[in-house]
N, C-alpha and C positions, 0 to 999 in steps of 0.2 A: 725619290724624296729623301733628303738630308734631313736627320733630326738630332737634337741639341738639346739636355735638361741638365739644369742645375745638378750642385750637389747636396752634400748630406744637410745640409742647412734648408734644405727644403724650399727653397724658392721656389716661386713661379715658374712652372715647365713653360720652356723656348724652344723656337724652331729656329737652327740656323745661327750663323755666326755674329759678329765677331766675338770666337768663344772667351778668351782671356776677358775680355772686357766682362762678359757677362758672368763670368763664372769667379773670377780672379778677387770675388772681392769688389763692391764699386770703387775703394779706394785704390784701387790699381792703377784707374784710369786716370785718378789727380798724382799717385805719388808720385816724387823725383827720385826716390831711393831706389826704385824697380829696375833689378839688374837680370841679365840673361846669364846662367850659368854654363861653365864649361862644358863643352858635348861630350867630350870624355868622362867628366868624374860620374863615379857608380856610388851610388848610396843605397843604403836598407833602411827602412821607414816601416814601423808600424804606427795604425793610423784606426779612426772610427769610421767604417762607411757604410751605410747606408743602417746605420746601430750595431753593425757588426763591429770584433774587432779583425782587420785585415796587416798581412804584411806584404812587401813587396820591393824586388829592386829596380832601381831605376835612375832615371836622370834627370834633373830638377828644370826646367824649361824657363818658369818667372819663378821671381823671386822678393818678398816684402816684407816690410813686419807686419803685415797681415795675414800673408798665408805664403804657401809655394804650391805649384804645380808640378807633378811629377809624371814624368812619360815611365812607363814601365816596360818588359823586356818584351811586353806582349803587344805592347804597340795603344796601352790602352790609357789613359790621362786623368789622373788622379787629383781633386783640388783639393789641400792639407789645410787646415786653420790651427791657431795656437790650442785652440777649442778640441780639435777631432786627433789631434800629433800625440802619442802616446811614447815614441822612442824615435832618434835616427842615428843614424849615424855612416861615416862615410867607408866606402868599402877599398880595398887598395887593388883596385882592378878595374880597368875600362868596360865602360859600358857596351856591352854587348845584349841582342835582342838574342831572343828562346830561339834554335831549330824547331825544327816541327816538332820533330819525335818529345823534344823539351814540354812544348806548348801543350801536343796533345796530354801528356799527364796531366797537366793542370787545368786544362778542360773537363778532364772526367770530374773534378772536385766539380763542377759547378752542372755537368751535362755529364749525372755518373750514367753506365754502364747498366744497370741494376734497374735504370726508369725508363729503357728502353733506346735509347742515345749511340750509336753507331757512328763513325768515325771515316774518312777518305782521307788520303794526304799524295795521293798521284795526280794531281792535275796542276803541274805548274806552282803558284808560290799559292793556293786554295790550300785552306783545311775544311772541310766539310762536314760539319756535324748535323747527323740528321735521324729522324724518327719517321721517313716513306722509304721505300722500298730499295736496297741498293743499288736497283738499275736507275732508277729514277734519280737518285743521289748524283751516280754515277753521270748521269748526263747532264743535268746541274754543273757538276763540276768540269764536264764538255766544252760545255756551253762559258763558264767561267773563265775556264784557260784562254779560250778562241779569243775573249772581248779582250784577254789581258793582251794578247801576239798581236792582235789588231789594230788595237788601238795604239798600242806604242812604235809599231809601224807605219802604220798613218800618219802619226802628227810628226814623227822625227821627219819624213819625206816632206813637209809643209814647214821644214824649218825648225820646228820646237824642239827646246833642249828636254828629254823626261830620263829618268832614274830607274831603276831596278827597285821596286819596295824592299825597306831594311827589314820589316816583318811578316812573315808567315800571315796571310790574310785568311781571316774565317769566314763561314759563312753557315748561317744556321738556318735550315732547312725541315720544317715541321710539316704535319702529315696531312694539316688539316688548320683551319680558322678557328677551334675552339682552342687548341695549343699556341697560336700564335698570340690569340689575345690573351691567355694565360702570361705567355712571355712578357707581351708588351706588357700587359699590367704588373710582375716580379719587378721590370726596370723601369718604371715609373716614368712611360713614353708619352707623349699627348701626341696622337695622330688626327688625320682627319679620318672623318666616319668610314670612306671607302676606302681609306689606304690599307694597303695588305701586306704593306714590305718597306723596309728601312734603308738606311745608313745611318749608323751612327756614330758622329766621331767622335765621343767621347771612349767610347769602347772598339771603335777603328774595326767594326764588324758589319757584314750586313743579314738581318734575317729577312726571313722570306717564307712563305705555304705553297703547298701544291694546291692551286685554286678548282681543282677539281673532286679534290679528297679524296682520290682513290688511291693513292698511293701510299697505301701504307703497309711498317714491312712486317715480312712475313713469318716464320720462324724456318730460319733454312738459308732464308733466301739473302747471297753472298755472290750475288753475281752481277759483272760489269754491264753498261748498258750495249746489247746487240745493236745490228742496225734496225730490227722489228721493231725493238723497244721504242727506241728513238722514234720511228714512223706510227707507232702507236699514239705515242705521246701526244704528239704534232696532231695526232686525228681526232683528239680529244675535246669536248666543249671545254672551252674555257685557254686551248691551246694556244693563241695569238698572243691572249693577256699573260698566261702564264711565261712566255718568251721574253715580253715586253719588262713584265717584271722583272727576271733575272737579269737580264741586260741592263736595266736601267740601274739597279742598285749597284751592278757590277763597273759599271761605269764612273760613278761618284765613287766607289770604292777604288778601283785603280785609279783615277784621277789626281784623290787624296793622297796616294802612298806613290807614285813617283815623278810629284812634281809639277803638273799640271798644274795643279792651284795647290801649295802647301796648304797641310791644315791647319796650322796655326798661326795662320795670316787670312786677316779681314778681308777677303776679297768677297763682291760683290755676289748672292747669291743668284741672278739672273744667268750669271756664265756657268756656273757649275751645272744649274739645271740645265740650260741650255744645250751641255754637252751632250749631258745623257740624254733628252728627248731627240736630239741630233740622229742617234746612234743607235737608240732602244728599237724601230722600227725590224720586226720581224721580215726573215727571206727564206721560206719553205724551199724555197730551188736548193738550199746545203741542208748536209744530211743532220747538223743539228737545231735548224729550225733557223737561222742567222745569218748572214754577213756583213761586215761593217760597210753602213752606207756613205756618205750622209744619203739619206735618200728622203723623200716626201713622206711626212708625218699627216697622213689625211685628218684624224678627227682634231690635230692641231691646227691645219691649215682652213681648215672649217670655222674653227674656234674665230682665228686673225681675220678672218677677212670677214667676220661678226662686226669684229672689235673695231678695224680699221674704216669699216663702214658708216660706223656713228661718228656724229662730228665732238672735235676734240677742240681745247680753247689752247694747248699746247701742244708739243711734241709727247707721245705715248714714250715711245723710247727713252727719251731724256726722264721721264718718272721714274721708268722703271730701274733705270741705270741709279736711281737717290734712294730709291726707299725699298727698303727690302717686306716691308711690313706687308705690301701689295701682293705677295706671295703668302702670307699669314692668313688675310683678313681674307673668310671663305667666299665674299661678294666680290673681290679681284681675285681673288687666283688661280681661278679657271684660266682669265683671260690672259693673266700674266704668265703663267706657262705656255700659253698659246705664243707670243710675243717674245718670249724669249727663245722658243725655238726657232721660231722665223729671223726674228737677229742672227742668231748663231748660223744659221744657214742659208742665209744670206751672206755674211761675210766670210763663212766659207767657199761660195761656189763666188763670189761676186768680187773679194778683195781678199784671199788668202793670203798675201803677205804684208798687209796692213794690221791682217790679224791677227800671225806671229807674234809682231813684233809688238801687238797689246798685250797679247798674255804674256811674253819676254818680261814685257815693265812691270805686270803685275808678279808672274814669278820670284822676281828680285826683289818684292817689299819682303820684312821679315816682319818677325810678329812684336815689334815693336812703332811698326809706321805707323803714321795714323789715319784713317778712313773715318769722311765727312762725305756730303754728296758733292763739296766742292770740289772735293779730291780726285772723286770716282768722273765729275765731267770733265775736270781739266786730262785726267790721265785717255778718255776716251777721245777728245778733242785732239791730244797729240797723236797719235794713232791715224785717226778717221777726217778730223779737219773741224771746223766749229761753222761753219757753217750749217747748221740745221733744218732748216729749209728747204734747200738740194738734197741732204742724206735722207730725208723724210719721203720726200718725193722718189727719190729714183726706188728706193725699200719698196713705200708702194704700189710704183711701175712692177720693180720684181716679181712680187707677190702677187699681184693681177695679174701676173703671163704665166704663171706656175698649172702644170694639167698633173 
């Protein structure tokens, strides 16, 4: 699940993009003034957020006489108003994102030491901040690195251009459901009832709980995860979902950060989910509970061939592909995640280089194009074909042969 809230003006918490639009101000969306600044120049900005006063540097992404948006060195997106701007000023040095070692200091300021918050920075471009046990951290962060090698192997072999993430990616890992919702509530998240783990790009992080609650640390305990641990883990109630979990956020999380779907480009949220339901499916046969599939999403494909079964006055797909809200509203989005997985893995095993070469076109918008549903069919029509009819039909041939 990708989530999205406004900022210190307190809007209305949203799920989901197109963030600039939403967040930038609505007059973002009419000005002509809105320029993209330099990706080099470096500025220091103190600013009011969330009533705090905050500083930070960083690089300015939009630009208005309404506000600017500022990526900062942590990877995390800041919306400034003349209202919340307290000083800036430009710095004489290129922009450059925190090392780890950078990051994790300024982590402690927020996730100190002193409240129980313990730290990993071995697993690949993960920082792991967590409060369960360090074996359990530890295979988290296993488990993180595997999706990041995976996944960018995967789609490079299918064609896709993907990038190196330019930041140190987090991931915040609590012990338990009464600290996560602590969290969610400090960042002023609106989830649904069951959800138990994020992405968020505002803060380019993802949290997550151990759904079992047992893992939490202990005083002493500084030790990597074994292979017992690991098969512990796995043997635990709660063990499939808690796999699904981290793969799946870890999924929109690398997705975000090298290029797959930029995140500051309006792409349609059916793909992104798509990805990760694609991928989140657990494989106990590897020793960290994983391998990258695509493989059959059973309580998904259960979900579709619900949905596909009732009769429709249009095409499902073509809905889903216009309105993103179908993912919002809690009486679609069951079914729409169902849907968009079967898309996605359908045209992966069915038309893999029709697909390419969709995410290609979408890759290449910047966060200044603009996204209508008219947009989003005609980009899908060049790709896939506009006849509707036949993609309808042969999708639901697919999915009826599927065991």
């Amino acid at each position: 699940m990708v989530v999205i809230f406004a900022d210190t003006d307190k809007m209305k918490n949203r799920f989901f993009f197109p963030l600039l639009v939403l967040t930038l101000l609505l007059a973002f969306a009419l000005s002509l003034e809105t320029a993209v600044a330099s990706e080099t120049a470096r500025e220091y900005v103190r600013f009011l957020h969330n009533g705090q006063e905050r500083s930070e540097e960083g690089r300015v992404i939009l630009e208005a006489p309404e506000g600017f948006a500022l990526e900062a060195r942590d990877g995390r997106l800041y919306v400034i108003t003349p209202r919340t701007l307290i000083a800036r000023r430009t710095i004489n040095a290129p922009f450059v994102p925190y090392t780890k070692a950078e990051l994790i200091e300024r982590l402690k300021e927020e996730f100190p030491p002193s409240e129980g918050f313990h730290y990993l920075d071995n697993h690949g471009p993960f920082i792991v901040v967590y409060t369960t046990s360090r074996a359990f951290a530890s295979w988290v962060g296993s488990l993180l690195e595997r999706v990041h090698q995976q996944y960018v192997i995967h789609w490079r072999r299918l064609g896709v251009e993907l990038t190196e993430p330019k930041f140190p990616l987090v991931a915040i890992v609590l012990s338990n459901e009464e600290q996560f919702r602590e969290h969610v509530r400090r960042e002023g998240v609106t989830l649904f009832p069951a959800q138990r783990a994020y992405y968020h790009k505002l803060t380019n992080r993802i949290v997550l709980h151990d759904m079992t609650g047992l893992q939490v640390l202990r005083e002493g305990d500084q030790r990597r995860a074994t292979a017992a641990d690991i098969q512990r883990f796995l043997a635990q109630p709660n063990a499939y979902r808690n796999v699904m979990t981290v793969v799946h956020e870890a999924v929109h999380q690398v997705g975000f950060n090298t290029g797959m779907h930029p995140r500051y480009v309006p792409n349609p949220v059916w793909l992104y989910e798509g990805l990760a339901l694609l991928h989140e499916v657990p494989d106990f046969r590897h020793r960290t509970g994983w391998s990258l599939g695509p493989r059959i999403n059973p309580p998904r494909l259960d979900r579709l061939r619900q949905l596909l079964n009732r009769p429709h006055q249009d095409s499902p797909i073509k809905r889903m592909l216009q309105d993103d809200d179908m993912f919002r509203r809690s009486e679609t989005a069951l079914d729409n995640y169902a849907l968009a997985w079967g898309l996605t893995y359908y045209l992966v095993r069915r038309r893999p280089s029709e697909f390419a070469a969709y995410l290609k076109t979408l890759q290449n918008k910047t966060v200044e194009s603009d996204d209508n549903a008219e947009i989003r069919i005609r980009d899908f029509e060049a790709a896939f074909g506009s006849n509707w009819d036949a993609f309808d039909r042969d999708f639901l041939n697919f999915i009826s042969r599927l065991r």
